[in-house]
C-alpha positions as CSV (number, residue, x, y, z in Angstrom):
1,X,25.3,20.3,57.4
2,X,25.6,17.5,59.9
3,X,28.9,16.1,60.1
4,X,28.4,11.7,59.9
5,X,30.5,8.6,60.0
6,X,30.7,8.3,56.1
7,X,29.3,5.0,55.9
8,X,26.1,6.0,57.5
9,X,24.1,7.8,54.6
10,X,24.3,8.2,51.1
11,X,26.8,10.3,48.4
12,X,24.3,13.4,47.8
13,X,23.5,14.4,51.6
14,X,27.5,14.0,52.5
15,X,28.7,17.3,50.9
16,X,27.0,20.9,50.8
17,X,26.9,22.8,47.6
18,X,28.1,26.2,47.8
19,X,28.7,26.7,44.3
20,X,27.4,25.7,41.1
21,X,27.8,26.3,37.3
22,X,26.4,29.6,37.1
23,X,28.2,30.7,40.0
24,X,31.6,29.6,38.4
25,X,30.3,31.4,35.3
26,X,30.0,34.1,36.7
27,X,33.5,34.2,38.4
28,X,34.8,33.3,34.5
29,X,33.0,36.8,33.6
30,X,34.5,38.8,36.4
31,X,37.7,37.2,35.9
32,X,38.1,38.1,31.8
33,X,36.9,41.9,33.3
34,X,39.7,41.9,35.4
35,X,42.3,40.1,33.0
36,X,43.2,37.1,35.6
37,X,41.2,33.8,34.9
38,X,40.7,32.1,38.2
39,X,42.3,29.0,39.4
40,X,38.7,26.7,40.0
41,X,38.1,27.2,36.1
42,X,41.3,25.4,35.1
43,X,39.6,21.9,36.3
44,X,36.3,22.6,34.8
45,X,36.4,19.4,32.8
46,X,37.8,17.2,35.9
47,X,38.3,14.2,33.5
48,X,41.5,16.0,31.6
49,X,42.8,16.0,35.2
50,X,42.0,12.8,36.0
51,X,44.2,11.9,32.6
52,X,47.5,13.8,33.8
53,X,49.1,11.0,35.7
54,X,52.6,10.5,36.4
55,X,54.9,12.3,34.3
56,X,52.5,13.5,31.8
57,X,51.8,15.9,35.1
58,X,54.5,19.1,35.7
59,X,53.9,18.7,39.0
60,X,54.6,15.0,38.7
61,X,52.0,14.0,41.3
62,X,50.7,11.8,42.9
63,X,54.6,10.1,42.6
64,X,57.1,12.3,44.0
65,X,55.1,14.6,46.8
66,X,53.6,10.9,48.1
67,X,56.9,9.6,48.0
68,X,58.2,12.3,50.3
69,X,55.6,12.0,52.4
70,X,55.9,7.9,53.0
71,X,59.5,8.8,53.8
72,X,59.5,11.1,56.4
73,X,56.4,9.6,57.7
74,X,57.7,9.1,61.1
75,X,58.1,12.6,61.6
76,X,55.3,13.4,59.9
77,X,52.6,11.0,62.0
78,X,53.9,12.9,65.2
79,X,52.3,16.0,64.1
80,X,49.1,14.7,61.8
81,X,48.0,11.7,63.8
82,X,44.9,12.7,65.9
83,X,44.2,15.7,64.4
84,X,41.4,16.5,62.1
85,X,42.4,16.7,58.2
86,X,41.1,19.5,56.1
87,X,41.7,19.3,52.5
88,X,42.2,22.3,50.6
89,X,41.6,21.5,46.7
90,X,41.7,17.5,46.2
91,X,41.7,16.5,42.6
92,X,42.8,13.1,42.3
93,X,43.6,12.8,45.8
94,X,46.0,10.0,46.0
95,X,48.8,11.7,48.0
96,X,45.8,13.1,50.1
97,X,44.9,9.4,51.2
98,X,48.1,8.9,53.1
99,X,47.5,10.8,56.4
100,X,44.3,9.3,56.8
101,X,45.8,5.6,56.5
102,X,47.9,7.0,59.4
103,X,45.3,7.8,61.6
104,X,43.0,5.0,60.7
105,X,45.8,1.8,60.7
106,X,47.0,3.3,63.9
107,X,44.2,4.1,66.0
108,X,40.9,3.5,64.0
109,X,39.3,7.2,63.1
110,X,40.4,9.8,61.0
111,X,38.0,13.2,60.7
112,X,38.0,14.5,57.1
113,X,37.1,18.0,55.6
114,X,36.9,18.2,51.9
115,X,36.9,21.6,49.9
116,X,37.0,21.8,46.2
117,X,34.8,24.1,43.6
118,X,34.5,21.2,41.2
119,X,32.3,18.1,42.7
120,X,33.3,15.4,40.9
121,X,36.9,15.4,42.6
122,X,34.8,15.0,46.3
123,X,32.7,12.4,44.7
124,X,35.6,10.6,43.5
125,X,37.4,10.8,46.8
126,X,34.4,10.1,49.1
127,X,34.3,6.5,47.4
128,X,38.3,6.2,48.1
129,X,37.3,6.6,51.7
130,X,34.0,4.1,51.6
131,X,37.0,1.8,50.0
132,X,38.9,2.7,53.5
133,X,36.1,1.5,55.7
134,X,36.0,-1.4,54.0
135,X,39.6,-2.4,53.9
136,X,39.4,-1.3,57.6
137,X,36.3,-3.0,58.7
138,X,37.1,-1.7,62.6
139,X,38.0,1.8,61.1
140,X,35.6,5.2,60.9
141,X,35.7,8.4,59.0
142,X,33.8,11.1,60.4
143,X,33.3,13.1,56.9
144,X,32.0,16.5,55.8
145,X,32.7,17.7,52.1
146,X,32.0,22.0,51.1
147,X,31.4,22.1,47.1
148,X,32.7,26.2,47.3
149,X,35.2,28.2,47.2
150,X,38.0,28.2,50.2
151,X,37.1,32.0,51.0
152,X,33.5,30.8,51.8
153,X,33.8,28.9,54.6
154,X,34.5,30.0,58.3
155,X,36.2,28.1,61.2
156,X,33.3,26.7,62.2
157,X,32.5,24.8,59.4
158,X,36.2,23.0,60.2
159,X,34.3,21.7,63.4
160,X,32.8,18.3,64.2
161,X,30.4,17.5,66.4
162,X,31.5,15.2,69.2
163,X,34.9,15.2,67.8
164,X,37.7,13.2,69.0
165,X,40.3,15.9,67.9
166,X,42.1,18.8,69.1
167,X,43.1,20.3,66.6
168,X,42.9,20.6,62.4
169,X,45.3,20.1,60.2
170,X,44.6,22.3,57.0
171,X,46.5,20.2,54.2
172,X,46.6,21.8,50.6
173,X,48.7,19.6,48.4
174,X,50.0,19.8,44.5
175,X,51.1,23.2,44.5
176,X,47.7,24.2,44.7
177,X,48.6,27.5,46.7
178,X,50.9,28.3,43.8
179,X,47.7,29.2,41.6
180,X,47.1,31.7,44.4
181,X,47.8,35.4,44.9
182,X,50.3,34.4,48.1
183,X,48.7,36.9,50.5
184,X,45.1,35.7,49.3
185,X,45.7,32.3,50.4
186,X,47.4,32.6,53.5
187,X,44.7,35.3,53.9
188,X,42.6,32.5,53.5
189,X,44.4,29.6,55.6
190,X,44.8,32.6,58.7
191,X,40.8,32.8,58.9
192,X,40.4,29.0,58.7
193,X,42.6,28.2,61.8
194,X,42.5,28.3,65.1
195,X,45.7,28.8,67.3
196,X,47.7,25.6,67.3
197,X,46.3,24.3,64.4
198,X,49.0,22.7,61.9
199,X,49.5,23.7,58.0
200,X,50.7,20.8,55.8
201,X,51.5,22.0,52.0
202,X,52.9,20.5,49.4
203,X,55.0,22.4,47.0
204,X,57.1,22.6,43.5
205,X,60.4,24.4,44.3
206,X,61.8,27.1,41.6
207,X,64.5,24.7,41.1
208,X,65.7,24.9,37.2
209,X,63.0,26.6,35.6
210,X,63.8,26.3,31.9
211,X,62.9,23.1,32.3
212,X,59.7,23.7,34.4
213,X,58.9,26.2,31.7
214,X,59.1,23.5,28.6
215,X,57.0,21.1,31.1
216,X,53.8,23.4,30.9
217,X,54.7,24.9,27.8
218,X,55.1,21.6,25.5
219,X,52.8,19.7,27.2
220,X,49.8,19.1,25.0
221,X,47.7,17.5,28.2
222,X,47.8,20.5,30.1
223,X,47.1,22.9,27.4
224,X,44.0,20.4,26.7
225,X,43.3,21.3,30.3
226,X,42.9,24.7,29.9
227,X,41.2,24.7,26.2
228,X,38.5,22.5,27.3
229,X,38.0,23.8,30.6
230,X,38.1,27.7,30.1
231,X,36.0,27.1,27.0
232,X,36.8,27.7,23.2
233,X,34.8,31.2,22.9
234,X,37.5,32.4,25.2
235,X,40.3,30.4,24.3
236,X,39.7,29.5,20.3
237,X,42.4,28.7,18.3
238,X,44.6,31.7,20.1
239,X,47.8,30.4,20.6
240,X,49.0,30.1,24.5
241,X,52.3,32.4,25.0
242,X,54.0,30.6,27.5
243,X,56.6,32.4,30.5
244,X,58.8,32.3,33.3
245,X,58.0,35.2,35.7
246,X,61.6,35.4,37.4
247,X,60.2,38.0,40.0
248,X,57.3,36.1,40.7
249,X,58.9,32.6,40.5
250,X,55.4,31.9,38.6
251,X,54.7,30.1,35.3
252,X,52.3,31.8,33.6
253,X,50.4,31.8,30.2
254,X,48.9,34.4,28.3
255,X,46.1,35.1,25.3
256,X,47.1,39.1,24.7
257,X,46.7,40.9,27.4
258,X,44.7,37.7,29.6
259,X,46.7,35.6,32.5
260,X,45.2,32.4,31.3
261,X,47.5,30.5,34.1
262,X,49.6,30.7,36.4
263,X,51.3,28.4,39.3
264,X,53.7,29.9,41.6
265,X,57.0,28.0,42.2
266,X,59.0,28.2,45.9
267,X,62.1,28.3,47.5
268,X,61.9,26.6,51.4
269,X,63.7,29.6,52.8
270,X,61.8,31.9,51.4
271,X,58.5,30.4,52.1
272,X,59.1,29.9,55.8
273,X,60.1,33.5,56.2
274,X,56.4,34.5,54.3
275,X,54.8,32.1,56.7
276,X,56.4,33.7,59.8
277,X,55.6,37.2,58.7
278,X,51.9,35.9,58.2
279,X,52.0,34.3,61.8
280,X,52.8,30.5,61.5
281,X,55.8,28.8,62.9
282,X,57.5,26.8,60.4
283,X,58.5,22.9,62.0
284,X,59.7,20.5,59.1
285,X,60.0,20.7,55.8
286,X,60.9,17.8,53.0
287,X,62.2,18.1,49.7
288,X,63.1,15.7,47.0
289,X,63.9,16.8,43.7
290,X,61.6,19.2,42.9
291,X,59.1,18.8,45.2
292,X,58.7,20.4,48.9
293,X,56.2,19.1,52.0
294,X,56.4,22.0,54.6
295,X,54.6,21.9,57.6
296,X,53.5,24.6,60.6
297,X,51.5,26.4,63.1
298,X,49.6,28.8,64.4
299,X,50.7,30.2,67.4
């Protein structure tokens, strides 16, 4: 696929399908067979997403993860600015917005990957950046979006044609590598980069987690989440048992002997240590509350 400035063509010939319904039907299958249900089916009905905003959300984003990222944005911007943005997993994609209104308010372009298994969140996001151009008449978005899985792509498909950037910034927001086996994704992340490319990721720490245990747990919205999207010939009326994986650090949920869910929480320390051991240099890292924004690179 052609990478274009995103105002130039239409919706459909922006983003290349890699993955479809019977595809993640399959992966369902293979998942029950192997007891672990996957992390793309959790958003299968992307409008009970779309619902969990603000606090009805565990993770409590967009608030608290965009609110660490407008404050340290000056350290931040040093880093991002002029690079091109990968996004790994976008869902609503309102903290995702922030480093492009960097690049674009402060020298008009911004290059913009987009990866998620479920189109409708690129759909949605694509007309957030056609809302850019058009508050930003003088601004342009070079755009390409991959409907697929993260393990299906390659580094090239991170390249632009003619691009006016260095480097990539790989950017994976919300927790979203907590639904991850840890060495999968930086598996993942490691074949994606090139050397001095920068990792940006967003994080829930393991801070209190009674408390992050009753927000999954008791939360009606996110069990509608996982009913409706998983599908009732699974799920039925089974009753979700809900845990706090100490060793892990990982919220999970079980039907019998089947991980329904999980999302892995993090201590800073101990995540910069993983990240050396996997090859990345840790340079900043933000908390507030219970949220972390760590940042790094490849060497």
């Amino acid at each position: 696929m052609g990478d274009r400035l995103l105002v130039d063509i239409n919706l459909p010939n922006l983003i290349e399908r890699k993955i479809g319904r019977k595809e993640l039907d399959k992966r369902l299958d293979e998942g029950i067979e192997r007891k672990v249900i996957p992390g793309e089916q959790w958003f299968r009905k992307p409008e009970n997403w779309y619902a969990m905003t603000s606090y009805s959300n565990p993770f409590k984003t967009p608030y608290t993860e965009l609110s660490v990222l407008i404050e340290n944005s000056k350290k931040l911007k040093k880093y991002l600015n002029r690079t091109a943005k990968a996004f790994y997993g976008i869902g609503t994609g309102d903290t995702e917005i922030m480093p492009l209104l960097w690049d674009i308010k402060e020298h008009g372009y911004t290059e913009v990957v987009v990866i998620d298994a479920i189109k409708d969140f690129i759909d949605t996001f694509v007309q957030s950046l056609r809302n850019l151009c058009y508050e930003n008449s003088e601004g342009r978005i070079m755009f390409k979006g991959y409907n697929t899985l993260f393990e299906q792509l390659t580094k090239d498909d991170f390249l632009f044609h003619n691009s006016e950037c260095k480097n990539t910034a790989h950017i994976c927001l919300g927790n979203t590598i907590g639904n991850f086996n840890q060495n999968e994704i930086f598996s993942i992340f490691d074949n994606n980069m090139r050397k001095n490319d920068l990792l940006l990721l967003g994080v829930q720490l393991n801070i209190n987690p009674d408390c992050l245990l009753n927000q999954y747990a008791d939360n009606f919205a996110f069990e509608k989440l996982l009913r409706e999207s998983i599908g009732r010939r699974l799920m039925g009326s089974r009753k979700l048992v809900w845990r706090y994986n100490r060793g892990n650090d990982t919220i999970e949920a079980w039907i019998g002997g089947l991980l329904v869910f999980r999302s892995k929480k993090y201590n800073i320390k101990k995540l910069n240590e993983f990240a050396i051991r996997v090859g990345l240099s840790p340079l900043e890292s933000f908390t507030d509350g219970r949220v972390g924004v760590c940042l790094f690179k490849k060497g």
